[in-house]
C-alpha positions in Angstrom: 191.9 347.5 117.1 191.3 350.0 114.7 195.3 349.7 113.3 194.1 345.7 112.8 190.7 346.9 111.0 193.1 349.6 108.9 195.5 347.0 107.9 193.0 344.5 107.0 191.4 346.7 104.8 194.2 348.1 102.8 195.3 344.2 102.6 192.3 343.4 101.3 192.4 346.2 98.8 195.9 345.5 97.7 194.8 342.1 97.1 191.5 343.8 94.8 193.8 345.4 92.9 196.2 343.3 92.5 194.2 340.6 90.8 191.7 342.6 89.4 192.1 342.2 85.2 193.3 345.4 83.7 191.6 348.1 81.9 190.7 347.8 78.1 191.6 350.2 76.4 189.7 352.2 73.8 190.9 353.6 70.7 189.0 357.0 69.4 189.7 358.0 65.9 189.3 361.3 65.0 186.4 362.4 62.9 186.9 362.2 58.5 187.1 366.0 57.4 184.3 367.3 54.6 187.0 368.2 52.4 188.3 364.5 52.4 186.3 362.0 50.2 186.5 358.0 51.0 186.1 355.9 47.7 184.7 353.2 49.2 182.5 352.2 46.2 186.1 351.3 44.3 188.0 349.3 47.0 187.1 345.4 46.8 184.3 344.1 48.7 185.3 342.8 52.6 185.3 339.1 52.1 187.6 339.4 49.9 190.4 340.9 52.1 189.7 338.5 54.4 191.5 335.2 54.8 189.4 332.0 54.3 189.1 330.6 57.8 190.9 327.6 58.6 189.8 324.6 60.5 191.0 324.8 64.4 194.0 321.8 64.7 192.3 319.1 67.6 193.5 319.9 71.5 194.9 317.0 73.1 193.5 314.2 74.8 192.9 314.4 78.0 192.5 311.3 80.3 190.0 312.0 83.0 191.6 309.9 85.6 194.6 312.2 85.9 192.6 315.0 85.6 190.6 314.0 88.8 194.0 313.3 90.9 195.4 316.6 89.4 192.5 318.5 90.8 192.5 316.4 94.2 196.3 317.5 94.6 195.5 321.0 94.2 192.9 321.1 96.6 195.2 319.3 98.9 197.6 321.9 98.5 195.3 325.0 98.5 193.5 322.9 102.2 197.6 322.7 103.4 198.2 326.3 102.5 194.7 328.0 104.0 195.3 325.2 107.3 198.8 327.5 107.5 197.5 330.7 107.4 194.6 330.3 109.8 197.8 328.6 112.1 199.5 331.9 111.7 196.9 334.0 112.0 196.0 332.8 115.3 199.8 332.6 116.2 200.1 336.3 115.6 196.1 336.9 117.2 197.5 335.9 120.2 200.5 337.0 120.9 199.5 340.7 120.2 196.8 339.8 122.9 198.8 338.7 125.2 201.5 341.0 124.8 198.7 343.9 125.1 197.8 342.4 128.7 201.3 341.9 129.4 202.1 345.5 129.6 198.7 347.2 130.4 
């Protein structure tokens, strides 16, 4: 039982980790020297560089009726899939049971 317990919990962990979003990462920039001066008071001010925003283009229409039978369909499929793996599961339950009494 404690193999079933081990497996189960590096499954689980593979799973974790597997679908766990990955890690940002972070940019350091190194520290402006003494010696260097920045002439910030000549560049142009920061709206300026910037470009003028633009006005998002609409997202399409959707029609709520086939929305609501997408959704249904998916949770048809995801109800079929988990029905299948508790099937297994217990196929696989079982038989290691028996086969444990079978030759103890």
């Amino acid at each position: 039982m404690a193999k079933v317990r081990g497996l189960l919990l590096v499954g689980l962990l593979g799973a974790l980790f597997y679908c766990a979003a990955p890690a940002q990462a972070a940019v350091v920039e190194a520290p402006a020297q003494a010696g260097v001066q920045v002439q910030a008071q000549t560049a142009a001010p920061a709206e300026a560089l910037l470009p003028a925003p633009q006005q998002a283009a609409p997202g399409p229409v959707l029609d709520p009726t086939q929305t609501d039978k997408a959704n249904a369909q998916k949770t048809r499929n995801k109800l079929i899939a988990g029905g299948i793996a508790i099937v297994l599961l217990a196929i696989v339950f079982f038989g290691r049971r028996k086969r444990k009494k079978g030759n103890g």
